[in-house]
N, C-alpha and C positions, 0 to 999 in steps of 0.2 A: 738188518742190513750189515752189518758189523762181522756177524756169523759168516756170512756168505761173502765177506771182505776178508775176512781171513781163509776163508776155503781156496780162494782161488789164489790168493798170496801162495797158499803152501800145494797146489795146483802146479804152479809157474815152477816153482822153487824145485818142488820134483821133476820136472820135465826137465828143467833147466840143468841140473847134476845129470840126469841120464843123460842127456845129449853131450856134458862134457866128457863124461865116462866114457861116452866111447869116440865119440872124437880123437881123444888120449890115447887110445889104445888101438889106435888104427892107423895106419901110413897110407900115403896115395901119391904115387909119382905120376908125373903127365910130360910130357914131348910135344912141343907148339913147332910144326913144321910153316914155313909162308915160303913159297917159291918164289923168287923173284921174278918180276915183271918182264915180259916181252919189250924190245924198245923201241916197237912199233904201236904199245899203248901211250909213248909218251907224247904226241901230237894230241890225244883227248884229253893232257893235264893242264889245269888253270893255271897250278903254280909251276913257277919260271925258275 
């Protein structure tokens, strides 16, 4: 059990560096557009 306790330890541990590696070495820009609301949705609003 020990064996196979440390296999998946150094399993993890390597997945774990690959995904930082490139994580690291990658950029990712994003743009969140939200139109504003009509203000004839605001008769359907609970809050006041």
């Amino acid at each position: 059990m020990k064996k196979f306790t440390s296999f998946v330890a150094a399993a993890a541990k390597k997945q774990a560096e690959k995904a930082l590696k490139s994580s690291a070495n990658s950029t990712t820009s994003t743009a969140v557009y939200q139109p504003k609301a009509p203000a004839a949705l605001k008769k359907f609003s609970k809050v006041k």
